[in-house]
C-alpha positions as CSV (number, residue, x, y, z in Angstrom):
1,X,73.7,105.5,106.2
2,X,75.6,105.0,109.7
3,X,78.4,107.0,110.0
4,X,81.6,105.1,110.9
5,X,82.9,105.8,114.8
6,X,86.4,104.8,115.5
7,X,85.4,103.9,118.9
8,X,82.7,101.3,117.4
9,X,86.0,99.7,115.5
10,X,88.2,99.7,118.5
11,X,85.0,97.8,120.5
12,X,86.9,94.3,119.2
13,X,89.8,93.2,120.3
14,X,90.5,90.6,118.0
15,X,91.7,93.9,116.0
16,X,94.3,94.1,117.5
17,X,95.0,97.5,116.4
18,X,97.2,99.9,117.7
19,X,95.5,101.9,119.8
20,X,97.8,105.0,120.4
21,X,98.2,105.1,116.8
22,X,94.6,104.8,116.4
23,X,93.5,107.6,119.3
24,X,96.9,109.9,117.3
25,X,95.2,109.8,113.8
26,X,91.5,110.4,114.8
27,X,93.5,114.2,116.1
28,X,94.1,114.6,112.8
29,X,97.6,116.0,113.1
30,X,98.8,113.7,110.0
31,X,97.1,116.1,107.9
32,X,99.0,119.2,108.8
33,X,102.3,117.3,108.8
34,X,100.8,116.2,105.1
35,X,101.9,112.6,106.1
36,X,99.4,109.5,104.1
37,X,98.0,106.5,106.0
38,X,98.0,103.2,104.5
39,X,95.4,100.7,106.2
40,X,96.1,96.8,105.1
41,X,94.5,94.0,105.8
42,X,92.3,91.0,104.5
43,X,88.4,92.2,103.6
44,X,86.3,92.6,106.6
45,X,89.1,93.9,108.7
46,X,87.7,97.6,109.7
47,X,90.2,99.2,106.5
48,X,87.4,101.1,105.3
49,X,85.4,101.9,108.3
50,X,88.4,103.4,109.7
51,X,89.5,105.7,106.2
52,X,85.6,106.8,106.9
53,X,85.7,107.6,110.1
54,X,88.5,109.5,109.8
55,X,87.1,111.1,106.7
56,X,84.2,112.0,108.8
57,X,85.9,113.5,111.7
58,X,87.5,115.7,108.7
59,X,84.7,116.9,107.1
60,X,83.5,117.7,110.9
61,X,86.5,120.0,111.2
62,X,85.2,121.8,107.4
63,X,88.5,120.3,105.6
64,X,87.6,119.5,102.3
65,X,87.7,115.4,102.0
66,X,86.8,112.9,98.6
67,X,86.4,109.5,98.8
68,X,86.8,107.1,95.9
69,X,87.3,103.1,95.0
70,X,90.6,103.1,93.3
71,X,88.7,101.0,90.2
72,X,86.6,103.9,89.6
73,X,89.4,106.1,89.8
74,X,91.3,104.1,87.2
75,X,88.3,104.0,85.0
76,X,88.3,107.8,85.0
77,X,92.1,108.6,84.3
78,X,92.3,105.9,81.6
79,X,88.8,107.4,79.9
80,X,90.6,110.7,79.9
81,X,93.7,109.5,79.3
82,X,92.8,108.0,75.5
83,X,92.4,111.4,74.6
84,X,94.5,112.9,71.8
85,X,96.6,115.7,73.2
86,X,94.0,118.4,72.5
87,X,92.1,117.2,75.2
88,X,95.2,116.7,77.4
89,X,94.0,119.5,79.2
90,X,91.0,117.4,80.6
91,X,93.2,114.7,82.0
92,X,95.3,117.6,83.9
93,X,93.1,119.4,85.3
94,X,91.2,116.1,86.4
95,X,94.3,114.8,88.1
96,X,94.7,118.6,89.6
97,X,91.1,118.3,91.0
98,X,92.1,115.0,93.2
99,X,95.4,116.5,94.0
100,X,93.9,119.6,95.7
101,X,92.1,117.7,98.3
102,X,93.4,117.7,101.7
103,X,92.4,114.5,102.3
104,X,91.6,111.9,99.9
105,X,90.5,108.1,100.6
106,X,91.4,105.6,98.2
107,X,89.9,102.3,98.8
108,X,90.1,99.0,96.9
109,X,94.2,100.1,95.6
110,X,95.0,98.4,93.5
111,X,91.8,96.4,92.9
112,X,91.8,96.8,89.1
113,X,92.8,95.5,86.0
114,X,95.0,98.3,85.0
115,X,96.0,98.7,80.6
116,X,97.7,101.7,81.5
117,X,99.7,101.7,84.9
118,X,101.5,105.0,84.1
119,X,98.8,106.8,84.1
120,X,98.6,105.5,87.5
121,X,101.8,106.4,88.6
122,X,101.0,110.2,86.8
123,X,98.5,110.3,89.3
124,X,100.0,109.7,92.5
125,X,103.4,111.6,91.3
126,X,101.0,114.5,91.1
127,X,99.0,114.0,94.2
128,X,102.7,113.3,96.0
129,X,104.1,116.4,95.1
130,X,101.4,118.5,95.9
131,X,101.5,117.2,99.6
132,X,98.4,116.8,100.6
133,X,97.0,113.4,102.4
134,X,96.1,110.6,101.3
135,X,94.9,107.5,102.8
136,X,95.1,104.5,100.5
137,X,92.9,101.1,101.7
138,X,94.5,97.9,100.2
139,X,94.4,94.3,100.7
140,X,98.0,93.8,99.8
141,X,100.7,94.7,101.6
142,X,102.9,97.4,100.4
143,X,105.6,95.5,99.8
144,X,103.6,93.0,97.7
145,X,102.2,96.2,95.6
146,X,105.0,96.2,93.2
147,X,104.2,92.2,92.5
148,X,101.1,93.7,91.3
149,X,102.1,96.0,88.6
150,X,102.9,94.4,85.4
151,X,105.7,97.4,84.8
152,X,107.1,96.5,88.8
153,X,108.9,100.2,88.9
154,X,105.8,101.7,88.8
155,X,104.6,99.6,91.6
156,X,107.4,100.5,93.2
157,X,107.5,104.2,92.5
158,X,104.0,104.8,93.9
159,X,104.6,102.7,96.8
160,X,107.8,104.6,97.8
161,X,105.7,108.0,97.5
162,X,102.9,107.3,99.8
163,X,105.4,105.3,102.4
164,X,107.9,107.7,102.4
165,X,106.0,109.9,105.1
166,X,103.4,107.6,106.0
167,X,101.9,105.9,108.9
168,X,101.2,102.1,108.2
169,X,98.3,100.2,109.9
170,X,97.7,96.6,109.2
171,X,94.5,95.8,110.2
172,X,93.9,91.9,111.5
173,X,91.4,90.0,113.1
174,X,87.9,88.2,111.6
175,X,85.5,89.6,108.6
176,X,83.7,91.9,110.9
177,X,80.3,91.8,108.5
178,X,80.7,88.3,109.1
179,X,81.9,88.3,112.8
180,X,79.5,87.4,115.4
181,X,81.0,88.2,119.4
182,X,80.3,85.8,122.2
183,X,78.8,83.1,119.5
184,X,80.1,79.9,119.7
């Protein structure tokens, strides 16, 4: 597939994205200073093409980079998660294995119906303490991600975690699989 170039994104001005901040992150210093982006916006707004992009321009520079939907995520922690405590081990070492990224892209957060949010907030506590980056792609604001937690304080916990050294992007402008320039 095409990869995503953050110049293709910044092509539209209806975007109106920051550019400085834009031309900052693609240098990649956020991940030495271990500091988390979070990219907001309605669907169709660049959020994921960005969190590629600058995966990509990672995995260019050989630092080792996931990518996963956040309802995929879920469904793996709470399938490991129901196990007896055993096979605790598993759920650990899983959560380890995300944590020890670099950089990992969360899209879709918190896209999912969730039966067991602390599990959720195990996660991230791990992933924060560790220190390594994160970029997390949502549709809601941060503020509103609290609202989406049935348990609020754990809405509220992870959301203080990843903004608490974090640089904050909303992105605007038309559904760009949608958007057609200079078509009236």
């Amino acid at each position: 597939s095409n990869v995503p170039d953050i110049e293709d994104l910044l092509k539209y001005p209806e975007r109106q994205l920051d550019l400085q901040m834009i031309h900052d992150l693609s240098e990649l210093h956020f991940l030495k200073a271990h500091e988390d982006i979070i990219l907001w916006g309605s669907p169709g707004t660049g959020k994921t093409w960005l969190a590629k992009a600058l995966l990509h321009l990672a995995c260019k520079k050989h630092i080792r980079s996931r990518w996963i939907s956040f309802p995929v995520l879920y469904r793996e922690l709470e399938n490991l998660g129901k196990a007896n405590a055993k096979e605790q081990d598993t759920f650990d070492s899983r959560v380890r294995y995300y944590s020890n990224f670099p950089l990992l892209c969360i899209d879709e957060f918190p896209n999912s119906k969730m039966k067991n949010e602390f599990l959720v907030q195990e996660f991230f506590n791990e992933r924060c303490s560790v220190g390594n980056s994160t970029i997390i792609c949502s549709q809601a604001s941060p503020e509103k991600w609290p609202e989406l937690f049935e348990v609020k304080s754990f809405g509220e916990s992870i959301r203080g975690r990843l903004q608490e050294h974090a640089h904050i992007l909303e992105m605007k402008g038309p559904d760009l699989r949608l958007y057609k320039p200079n078509s009236d």
